[in-house]
C-alpha positions as CSV (number, residue, x, y, z in Angstrom):
1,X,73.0,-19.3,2.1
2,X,73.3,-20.7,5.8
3,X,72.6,-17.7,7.9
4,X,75.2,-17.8,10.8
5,X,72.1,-15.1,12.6
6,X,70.0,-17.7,12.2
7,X,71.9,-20.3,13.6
8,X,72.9,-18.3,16.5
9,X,68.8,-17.1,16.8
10,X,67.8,-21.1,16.3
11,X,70.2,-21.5,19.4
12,X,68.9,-18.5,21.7
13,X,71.3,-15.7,23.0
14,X,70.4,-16.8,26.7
15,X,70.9,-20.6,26.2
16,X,74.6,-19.2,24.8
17,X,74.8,-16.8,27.9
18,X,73.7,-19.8,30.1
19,X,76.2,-22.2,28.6
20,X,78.8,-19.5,28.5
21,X,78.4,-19.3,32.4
22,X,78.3,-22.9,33.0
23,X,81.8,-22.9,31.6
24,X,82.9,-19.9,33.1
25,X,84.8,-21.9,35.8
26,X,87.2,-24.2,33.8
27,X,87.5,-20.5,31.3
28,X,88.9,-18.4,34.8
29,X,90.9,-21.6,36.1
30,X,94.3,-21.0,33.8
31,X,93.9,-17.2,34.7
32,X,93.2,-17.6,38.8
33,X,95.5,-20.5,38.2
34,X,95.7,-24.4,39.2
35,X,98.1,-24.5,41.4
36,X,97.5,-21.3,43.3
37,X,93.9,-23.1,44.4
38,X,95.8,-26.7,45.2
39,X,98.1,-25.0,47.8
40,X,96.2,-22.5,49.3
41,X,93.5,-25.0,50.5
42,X,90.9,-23.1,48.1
43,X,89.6,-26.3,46.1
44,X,85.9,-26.7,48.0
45,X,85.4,-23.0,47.4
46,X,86.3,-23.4,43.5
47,X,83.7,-26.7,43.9
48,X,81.0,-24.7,45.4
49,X,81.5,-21.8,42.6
50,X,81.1,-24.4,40.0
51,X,77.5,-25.9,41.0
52,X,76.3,-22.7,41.8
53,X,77.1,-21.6,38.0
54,X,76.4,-24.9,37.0
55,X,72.9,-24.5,38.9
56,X,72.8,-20.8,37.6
57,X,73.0,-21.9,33.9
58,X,70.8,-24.4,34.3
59,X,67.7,-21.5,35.4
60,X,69.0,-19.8,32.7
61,X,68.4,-22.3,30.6
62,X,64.8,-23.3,31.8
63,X,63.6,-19.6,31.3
64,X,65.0,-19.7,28.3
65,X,62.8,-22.6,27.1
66,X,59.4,-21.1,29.1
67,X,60.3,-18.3,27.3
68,X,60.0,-19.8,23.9
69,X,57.1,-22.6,25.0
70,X,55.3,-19.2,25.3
71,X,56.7,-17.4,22.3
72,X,55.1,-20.5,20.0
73,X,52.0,-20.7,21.7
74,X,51.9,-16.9,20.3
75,X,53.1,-17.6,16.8
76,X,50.7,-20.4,16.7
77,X,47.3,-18.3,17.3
78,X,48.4,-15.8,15.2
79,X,49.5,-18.5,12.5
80,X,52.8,-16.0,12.3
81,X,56.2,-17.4,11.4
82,X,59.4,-15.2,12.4
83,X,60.5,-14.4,8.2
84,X,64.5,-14.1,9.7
85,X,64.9,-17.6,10.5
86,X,64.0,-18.3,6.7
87,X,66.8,-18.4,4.9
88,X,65.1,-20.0,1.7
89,X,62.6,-17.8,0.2
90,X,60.2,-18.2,-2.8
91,X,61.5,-16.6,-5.6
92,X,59.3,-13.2,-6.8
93,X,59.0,-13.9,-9.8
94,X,57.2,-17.2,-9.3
95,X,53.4,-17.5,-10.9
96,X,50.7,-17.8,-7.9
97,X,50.6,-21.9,-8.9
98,X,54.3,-21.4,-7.8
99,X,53.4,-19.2,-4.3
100,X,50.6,-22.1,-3.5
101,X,52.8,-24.7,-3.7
102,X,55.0,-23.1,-2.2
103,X,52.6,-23.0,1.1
104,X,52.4,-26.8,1.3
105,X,56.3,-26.7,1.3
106,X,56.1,-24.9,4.1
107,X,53.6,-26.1,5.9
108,X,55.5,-29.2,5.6
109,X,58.7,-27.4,6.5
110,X,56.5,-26.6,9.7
111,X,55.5,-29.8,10.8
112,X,59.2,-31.5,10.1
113,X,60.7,-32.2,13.8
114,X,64.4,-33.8,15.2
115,X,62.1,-36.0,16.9
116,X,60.4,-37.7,13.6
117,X,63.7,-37.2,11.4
118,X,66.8,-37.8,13.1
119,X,69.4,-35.5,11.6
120,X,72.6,-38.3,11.8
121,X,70.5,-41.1,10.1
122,X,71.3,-40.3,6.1
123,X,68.6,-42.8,4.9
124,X,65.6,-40.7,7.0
125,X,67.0,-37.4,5.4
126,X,66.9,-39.0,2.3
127,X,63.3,-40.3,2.9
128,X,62.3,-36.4,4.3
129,X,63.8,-34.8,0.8
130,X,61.2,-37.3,-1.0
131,X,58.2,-36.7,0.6
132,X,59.5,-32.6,-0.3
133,X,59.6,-33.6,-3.9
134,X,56.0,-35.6,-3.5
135,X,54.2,-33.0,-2.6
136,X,55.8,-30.7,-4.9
137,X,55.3,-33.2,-7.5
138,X,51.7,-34.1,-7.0
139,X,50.8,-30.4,-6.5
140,X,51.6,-30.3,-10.4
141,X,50.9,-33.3,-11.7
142,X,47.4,-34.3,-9.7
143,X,46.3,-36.6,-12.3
144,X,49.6,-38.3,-12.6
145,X,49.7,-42.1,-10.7
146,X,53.0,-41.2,-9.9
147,X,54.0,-37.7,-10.1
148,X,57.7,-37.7,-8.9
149,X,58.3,-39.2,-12.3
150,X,56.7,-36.3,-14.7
151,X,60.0,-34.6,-15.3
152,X,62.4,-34.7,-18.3
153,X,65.4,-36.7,-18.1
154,X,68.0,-33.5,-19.2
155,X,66.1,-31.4,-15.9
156,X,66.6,-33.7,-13.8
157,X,70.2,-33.5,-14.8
158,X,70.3,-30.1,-14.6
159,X,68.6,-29.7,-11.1
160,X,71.6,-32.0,-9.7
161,X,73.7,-30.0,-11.0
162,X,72.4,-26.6,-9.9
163,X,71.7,-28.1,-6.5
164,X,75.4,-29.4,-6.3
165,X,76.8,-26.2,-7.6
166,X,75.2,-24.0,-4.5
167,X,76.4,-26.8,-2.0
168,X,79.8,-26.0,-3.5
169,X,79.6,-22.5,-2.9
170,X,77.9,-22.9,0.5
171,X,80.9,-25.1,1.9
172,X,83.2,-23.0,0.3
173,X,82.0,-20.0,1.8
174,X,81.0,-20.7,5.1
175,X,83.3,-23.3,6.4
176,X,87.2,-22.2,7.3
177,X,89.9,-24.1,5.3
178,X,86.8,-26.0,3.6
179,X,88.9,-25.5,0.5
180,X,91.6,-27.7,2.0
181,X,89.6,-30.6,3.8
182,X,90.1,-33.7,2.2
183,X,87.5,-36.7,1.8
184,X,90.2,-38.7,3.9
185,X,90.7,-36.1,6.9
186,X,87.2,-36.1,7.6
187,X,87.2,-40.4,7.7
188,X,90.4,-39.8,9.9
189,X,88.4,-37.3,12.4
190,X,85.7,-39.5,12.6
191,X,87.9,-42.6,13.3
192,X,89.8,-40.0,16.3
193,X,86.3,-39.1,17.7
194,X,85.3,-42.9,18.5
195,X,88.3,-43.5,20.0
196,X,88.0,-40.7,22.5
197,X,84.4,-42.3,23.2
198,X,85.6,-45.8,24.1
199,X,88.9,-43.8,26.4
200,X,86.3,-41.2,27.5
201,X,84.3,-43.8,30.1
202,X,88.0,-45.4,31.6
203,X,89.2,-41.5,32.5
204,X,85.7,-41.0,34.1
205,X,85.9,-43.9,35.9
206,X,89.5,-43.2,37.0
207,X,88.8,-39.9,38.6
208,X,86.2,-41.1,40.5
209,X,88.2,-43.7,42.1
210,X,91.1,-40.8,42.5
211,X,89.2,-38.1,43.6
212,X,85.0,-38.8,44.7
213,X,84.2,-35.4,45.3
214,X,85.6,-33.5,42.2
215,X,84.4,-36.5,39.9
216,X,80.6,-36.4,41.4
217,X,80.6,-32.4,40.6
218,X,82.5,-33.0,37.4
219,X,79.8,-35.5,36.6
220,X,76.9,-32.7,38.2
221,X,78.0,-30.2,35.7
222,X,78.8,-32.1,32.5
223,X,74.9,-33.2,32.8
224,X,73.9,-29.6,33.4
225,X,76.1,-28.4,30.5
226,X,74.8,-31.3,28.0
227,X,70.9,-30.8,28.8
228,X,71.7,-26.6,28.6
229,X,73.1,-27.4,24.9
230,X,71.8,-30.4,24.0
231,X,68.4,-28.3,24.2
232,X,70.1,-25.4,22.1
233,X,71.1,-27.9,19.7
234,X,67.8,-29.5,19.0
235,X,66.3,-26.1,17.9
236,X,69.6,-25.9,15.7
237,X,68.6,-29.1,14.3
238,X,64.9,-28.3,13.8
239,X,65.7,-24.8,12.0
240,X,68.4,-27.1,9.7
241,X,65.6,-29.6,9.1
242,X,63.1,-27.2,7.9
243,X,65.3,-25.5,5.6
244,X,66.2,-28.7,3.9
245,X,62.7,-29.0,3.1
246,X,62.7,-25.3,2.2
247,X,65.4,-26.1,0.0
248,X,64.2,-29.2,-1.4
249,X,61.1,-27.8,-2.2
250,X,62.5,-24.8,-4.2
251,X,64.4,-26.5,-6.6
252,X,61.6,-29.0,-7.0
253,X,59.3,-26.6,-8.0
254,X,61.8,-24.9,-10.2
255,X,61.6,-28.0,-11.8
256,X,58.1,-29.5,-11.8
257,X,56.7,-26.0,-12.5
258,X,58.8,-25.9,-16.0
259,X,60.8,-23.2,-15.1
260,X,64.1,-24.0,-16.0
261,X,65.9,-23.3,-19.1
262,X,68.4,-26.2,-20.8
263,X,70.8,-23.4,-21.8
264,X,72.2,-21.1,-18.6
265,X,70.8,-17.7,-19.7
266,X,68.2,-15.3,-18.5
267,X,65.1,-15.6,-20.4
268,X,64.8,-11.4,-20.1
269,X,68.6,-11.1,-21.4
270,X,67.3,-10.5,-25.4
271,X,64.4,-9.4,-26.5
272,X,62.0,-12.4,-28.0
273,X,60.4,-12.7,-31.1
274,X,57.4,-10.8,-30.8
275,X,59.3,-7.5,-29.3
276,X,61.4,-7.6,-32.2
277,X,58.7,-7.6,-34.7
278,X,57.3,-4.7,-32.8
279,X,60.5,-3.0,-32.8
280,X,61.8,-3.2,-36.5
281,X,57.9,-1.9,-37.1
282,X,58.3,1.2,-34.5
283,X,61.6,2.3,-36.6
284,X,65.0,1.7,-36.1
285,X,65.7,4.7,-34.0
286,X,68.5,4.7,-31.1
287,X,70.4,1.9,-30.0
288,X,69.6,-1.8,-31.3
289,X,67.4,-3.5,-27.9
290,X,69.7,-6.0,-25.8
291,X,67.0,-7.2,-23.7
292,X,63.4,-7.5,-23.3
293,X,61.8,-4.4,-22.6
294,X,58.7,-3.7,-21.2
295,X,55.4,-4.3,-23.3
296,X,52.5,-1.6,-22.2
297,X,49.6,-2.4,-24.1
298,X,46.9,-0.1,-24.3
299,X,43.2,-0.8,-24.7
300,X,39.9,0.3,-24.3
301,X,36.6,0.8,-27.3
302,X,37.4,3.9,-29.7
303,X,37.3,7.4,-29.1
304,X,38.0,7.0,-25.6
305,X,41.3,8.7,-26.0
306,X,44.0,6.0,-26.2
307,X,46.3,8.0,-28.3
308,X,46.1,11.4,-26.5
309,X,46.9,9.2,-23.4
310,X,50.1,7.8,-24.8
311,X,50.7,11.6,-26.2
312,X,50.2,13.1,-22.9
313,X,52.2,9.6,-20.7
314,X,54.8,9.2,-22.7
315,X,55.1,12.5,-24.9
316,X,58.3,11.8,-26.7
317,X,57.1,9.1,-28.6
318,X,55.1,11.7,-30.9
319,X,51.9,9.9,-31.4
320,X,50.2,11.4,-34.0
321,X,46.3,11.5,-32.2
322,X,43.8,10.6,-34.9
323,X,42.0,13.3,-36.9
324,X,38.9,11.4,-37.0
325,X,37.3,9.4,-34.1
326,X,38.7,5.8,-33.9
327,X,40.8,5.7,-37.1
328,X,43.4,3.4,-35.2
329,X,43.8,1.0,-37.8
330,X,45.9,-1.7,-36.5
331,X,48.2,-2.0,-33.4
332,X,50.8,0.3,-33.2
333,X,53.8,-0.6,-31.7
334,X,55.8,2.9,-30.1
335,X,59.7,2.9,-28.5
336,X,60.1,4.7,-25.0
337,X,63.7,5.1,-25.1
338,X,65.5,5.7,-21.7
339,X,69.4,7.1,-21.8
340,X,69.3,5.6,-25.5
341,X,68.1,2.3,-24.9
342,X,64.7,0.8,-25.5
343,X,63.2,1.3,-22.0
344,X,59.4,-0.2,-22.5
345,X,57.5,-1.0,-25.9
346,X,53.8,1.5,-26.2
347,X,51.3,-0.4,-28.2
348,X,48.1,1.5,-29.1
349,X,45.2,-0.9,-29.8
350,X,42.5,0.0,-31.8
351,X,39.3,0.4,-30.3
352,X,38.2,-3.3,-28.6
353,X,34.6,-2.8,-29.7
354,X,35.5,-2.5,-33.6
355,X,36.2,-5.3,-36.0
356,X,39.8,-4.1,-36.4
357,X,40.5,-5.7,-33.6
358,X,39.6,-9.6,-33.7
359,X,39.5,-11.8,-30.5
360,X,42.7,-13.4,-32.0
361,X,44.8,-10.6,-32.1
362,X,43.7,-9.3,-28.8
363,X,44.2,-12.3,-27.6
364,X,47.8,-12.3,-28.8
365,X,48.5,-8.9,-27.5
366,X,47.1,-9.3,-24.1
367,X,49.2,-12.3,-23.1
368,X,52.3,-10.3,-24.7
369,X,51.9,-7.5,-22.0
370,X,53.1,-6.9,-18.9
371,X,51.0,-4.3,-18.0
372,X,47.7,-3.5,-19.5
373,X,46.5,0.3,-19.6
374,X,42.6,0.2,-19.8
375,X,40.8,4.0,-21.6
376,X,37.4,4.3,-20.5
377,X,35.6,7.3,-20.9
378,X,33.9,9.3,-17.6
379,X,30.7,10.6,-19.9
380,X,29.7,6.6,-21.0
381,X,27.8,4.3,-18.2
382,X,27.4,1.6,-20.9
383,X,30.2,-0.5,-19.6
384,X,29.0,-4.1,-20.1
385,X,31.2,-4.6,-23.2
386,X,34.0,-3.7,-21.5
387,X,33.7,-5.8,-18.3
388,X,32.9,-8.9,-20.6
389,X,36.0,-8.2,-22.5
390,X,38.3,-7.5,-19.4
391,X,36.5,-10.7,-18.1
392,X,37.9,-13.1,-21.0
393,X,41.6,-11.3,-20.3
394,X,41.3,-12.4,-16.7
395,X,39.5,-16.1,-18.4
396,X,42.7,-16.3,-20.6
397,X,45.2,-16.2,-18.0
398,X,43.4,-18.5,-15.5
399,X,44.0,-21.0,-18.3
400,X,48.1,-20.8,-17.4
401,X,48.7,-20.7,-14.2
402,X,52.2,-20.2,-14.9
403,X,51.4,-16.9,-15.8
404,X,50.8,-13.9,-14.2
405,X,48.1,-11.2,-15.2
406,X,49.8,-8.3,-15.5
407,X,48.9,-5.2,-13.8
408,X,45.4,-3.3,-14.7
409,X,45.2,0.5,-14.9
410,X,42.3,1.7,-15.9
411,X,43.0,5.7,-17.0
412,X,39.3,7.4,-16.3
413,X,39.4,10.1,-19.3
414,X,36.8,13.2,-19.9
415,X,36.1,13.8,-16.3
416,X,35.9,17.2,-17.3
417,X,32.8,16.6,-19.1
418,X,31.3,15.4,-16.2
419,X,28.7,17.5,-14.4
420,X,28.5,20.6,-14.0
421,X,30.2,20.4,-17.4
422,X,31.2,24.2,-17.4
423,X,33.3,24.2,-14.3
424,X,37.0,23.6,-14.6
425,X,39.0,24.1,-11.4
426,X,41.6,21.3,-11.1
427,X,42.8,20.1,-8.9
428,X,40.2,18.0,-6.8
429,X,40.7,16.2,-3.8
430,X,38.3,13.4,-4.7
431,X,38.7,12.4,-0.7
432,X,37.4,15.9,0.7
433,X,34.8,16.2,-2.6
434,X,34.3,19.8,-1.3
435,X,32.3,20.6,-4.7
436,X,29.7,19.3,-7.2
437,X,32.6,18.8,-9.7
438,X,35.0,17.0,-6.9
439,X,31.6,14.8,-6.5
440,X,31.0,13.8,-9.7
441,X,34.6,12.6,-10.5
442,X,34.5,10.5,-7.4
443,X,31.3,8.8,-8.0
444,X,32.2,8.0,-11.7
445,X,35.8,6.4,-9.6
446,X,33.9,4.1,-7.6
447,X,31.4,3.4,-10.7
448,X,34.1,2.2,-12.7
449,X,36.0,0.8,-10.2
450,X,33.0,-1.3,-9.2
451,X,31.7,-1.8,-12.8
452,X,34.5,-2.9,-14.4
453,X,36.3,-4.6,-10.9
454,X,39.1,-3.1,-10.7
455,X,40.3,-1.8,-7.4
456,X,39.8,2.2,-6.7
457,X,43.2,2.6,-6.3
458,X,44.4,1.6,-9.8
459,X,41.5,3.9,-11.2
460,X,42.6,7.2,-12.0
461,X,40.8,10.2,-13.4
462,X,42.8,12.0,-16.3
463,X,41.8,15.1,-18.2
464,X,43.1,14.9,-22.1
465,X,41.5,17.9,-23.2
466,X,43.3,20.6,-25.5
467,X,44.5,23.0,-22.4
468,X,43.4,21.1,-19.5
469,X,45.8,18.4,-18.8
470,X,45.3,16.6,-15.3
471,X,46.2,14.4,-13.4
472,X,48.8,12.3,-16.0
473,X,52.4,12.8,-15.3
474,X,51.8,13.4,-11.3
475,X,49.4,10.6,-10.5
476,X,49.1,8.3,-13.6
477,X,52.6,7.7,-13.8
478,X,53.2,7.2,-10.7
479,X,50.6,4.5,-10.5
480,X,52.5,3.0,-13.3
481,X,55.9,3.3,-11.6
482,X,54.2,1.6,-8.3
483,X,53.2,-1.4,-10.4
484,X,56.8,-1.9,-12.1
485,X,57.8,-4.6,-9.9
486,X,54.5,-6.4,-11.0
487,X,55.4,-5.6,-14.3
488,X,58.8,-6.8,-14.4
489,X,57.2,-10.4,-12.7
490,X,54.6,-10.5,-15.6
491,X,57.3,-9.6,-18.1
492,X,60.0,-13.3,-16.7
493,X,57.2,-15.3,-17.2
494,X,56.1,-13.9,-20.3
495,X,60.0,-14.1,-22.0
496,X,60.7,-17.8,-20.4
497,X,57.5,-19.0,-21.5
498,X,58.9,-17.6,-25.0
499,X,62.3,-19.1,-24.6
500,X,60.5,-22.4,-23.2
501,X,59.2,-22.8,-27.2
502,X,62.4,-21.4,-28.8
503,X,64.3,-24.2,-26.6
504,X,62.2,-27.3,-27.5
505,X,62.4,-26.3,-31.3
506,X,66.0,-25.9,-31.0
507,X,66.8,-29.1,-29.9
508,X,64.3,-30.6,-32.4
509,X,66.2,-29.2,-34.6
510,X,69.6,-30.0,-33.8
511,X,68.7,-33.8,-32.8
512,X,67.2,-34.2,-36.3
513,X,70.2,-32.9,-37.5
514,X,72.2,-35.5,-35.5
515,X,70.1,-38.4,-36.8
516,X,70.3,-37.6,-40.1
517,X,74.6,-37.3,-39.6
518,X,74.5,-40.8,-37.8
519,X,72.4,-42.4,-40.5
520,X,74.2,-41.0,-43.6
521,X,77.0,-42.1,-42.1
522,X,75.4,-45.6,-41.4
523,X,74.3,-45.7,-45.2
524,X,78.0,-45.5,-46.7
């Protein structure tokens, strides 16, 4: 939406102050009135009060612009852009291909100036809203001779009309009686404004023959009070330039990066395939799903207490802990219901360093998570295994960029087996480490932090032990809550990338369905 702040900010409150005063003598002239100044003899005073506000804009209006000539020498060493005078923003949940591509936009939105692209000259616009889509185009499509043609035929559609349905809105909302203003109104304004510009240069011309003096400081102030707004303007123009590139470069990579859906609906609105395999084996319990909820998935080798961790995280789900060490058969799929509804989806994966877990149903599980709970055990310093296979999760996203990894939490269990095993005296402050205990827990932080690179802060120590819960529903969970927005990102991409395969076979589907109805038809 066009941000009536910024367009006042793009202008400058002293430039309006400045051009404000420079009018201030034809504002007070009704109220002191016109005649009152003819007969009293008072007209060279009211001349010499307008060029000295005239003049007095006019410094205004230079320190306005050494103000700013400073201001972007600062913004320019610190490589800092003002985020208020953005009105178009890259959307969160965009993959980081998205983000990067998103820099060249505006780094091109940067450079854009009223000086290269004039704003009246349609053709130029025109020419500035390609070059958006060109580089938006061959960010995606590299190989492509000419990427600005390596989109579908029904998007391209579908960005026009998108694109036209926000202009709609846009006039409709922000300029008066809009809704009323006809295509033939504006051609009759237009045709009005020229002829006051050929009339304009005859009354000028006139009053100077009439009257000298008042035409020459007429002529002195309507120069002032063009170059004081004519100034203002062009920083107007620059901030409207730069978001039309902005713009531009939104929708394009809505549509070069895949994004958009044929149908109008929000790929999170139901839940997709695989969550409703997971569900109808979790039970039917509560109130059928609406939409996508979120998928926790949570790994790590056996016996590191995966289970006991989704007893302890989520204890209404009633995870029955295994009897024998890693019994976990297959993946388990659990509900965490919230007021009723299916809140997030708990799936316990068998221990990652057994064979009932194969690389192609890790795989599968890994890039149907948005957030990935990792067990490793405190007592165990052999963790090669599990940075190789954390490694290949990382590999598997970096072959789709238009995913995001999900968040990793890696839950640090049997800390209380970690010298001096007999001492038990939680809580530790693992930042103080006032004791060997406190010491030990932290070192075995950083270790598996470092080990298994993952950053400190998303490595938390947990206690799982019969009697000596620690550090789960206060800490843990709170982690978890802190990542949710990441979550939520992982879990858009995840459902339209979903609703991206349901769409094409869809309309496979219904055009061969089509083709077979138009050549029966043909046939009799």
């Amino acid at each position: 939406m066009i941000s009536k702040t910024a367009l006042l900010r793009g202008f400058g409150l002293l430039r309006l102050l400045a051009v404000f005063l420079a009018a201030l003598p034809l504002l007070a002239l009704p109220a002191l009135g016109l005649a009152w100044i003819w007969l009293s003899d008072h007209r060279p005073f009211w001349l010499a009060a307008l060029g000295i506000c005239a003049v007095s804009g006019y410094g205004l209006h230079l320190l306005a612009a050494r103000i700013e000539r400073s201001r972007s020498k600062t913004d320019q060493a610190e490589q800092s852009i003002d985020p208020e005078s953005r009105t178009t923003r890259p959307a969160p949940h965009w993959s980081r291909q998205d983000e990067a591509c998103w820099i060249k936009v505006e780094e091109l939105a940067q450079r854009t100036s009223p000086k290269d692209w004039a704003v009246a000259d349609v053709q130029r616009i025109a020419l500035l809203g390609r070059d958006t889509l060109d580089v938006v185009a061959g960010h995606y499509h590299p190989e492509a001779d000419n990427p600005l043609l390596e989109l579908t035929i029904p998007h391209a559609l579908l960005i026009t009309e998108r694109a036209a349905r926000d202009l709609r809105r846009e006039i409709t909302r922000t300029i008066p009686f809009s809704h009323k203003l006809t295509m033939g109104l504006l051609a009759r304004i237009n045709r009005w404004r020229e002829t006051v510009k050929q009339y304009e240069t005859l009354y000028r011309l006139g009053r100077a023959v009439l009257s000298p003096y008042s035409a020459l400081f007429h002529e002195v102030r309507r120069n002032l009070g063009n170059s004081i707004a004519g100034y203002g303007l062009e920083n107007v123009k620059a901030w409207l330039l730069r978001e039309y590139v902005r713009k531009v470069g939104y929708y394009a990579i809505e549509l070069y990066s895949g994004k958009l859906l044929l149908i109008d609906e929000d790929p999170t609105a139901r839940p997709t395939a695989a969550t409703r395999s997971d569900l109808n084996d979790a039970g039917k319990h509560g109130e059928p799903s609406t939409s996508e909820p979120l998928r926790i998935l949570v790994l790590g080798r056996a016996n590191t207490g995966k289970s006991s961790l989704i007893n302890a995280l989520f204890g209404r789900l009633q995870v029955t802990t295994d009897t024998l060490p890693g019994t976990t058969q297959a993946m388990k799929a659990y509900r965490l219901e919230r007021e009723g509804r299916d809140a997030a989806l708990i799936l316990d994966a068998p221990g990652c360093d057994t064979d009932l877990l194969p690389p192609k149903a890790l795989r599968r599980a890994v890039l149907d998570a948005d957030l990935i709970l990792w067990v490793t055990a405190a007592n165990r310093a052999d963790r090669h295994a599990e940075r190789e296979q954390l490694d290949r999760i990382r590999a598997w996203y970096a072959e789709r960029p238009s995913r995001r990894l999900p968040p990793l939490v890696v839950a640090l269990t049997h800390i209380d087996q970690l010298r001096p095993v007999k001492e038990w005296q939680p809580p530790y402050d693992l930042n103080a480490a006032p004791n060997p205990k406190a010491v030990a827990i932290a070192a075995a932080v950083q270790a598996v932090a470092r080990d298994l690179n993952v950053p400190v802060d998303q490595t938390i120590p947990v206690c799982l032990a019969q009697g000596r819960l620690y550090n789960v529903e206060d800490t843990l969970a709170a982690v978890i809550l802190e990542l949710q927005e990441e979550s939520e990102k992982a879990r858009f991409l995840r459902c339209l990338e979903a609703r991206k395969g349901e769409e094409f076979w869809s309309a496979v589907k219904e055009q061969m369905k089509t083709a077979g109805r138009m050549l029966g038809s043909v046939l009799r």
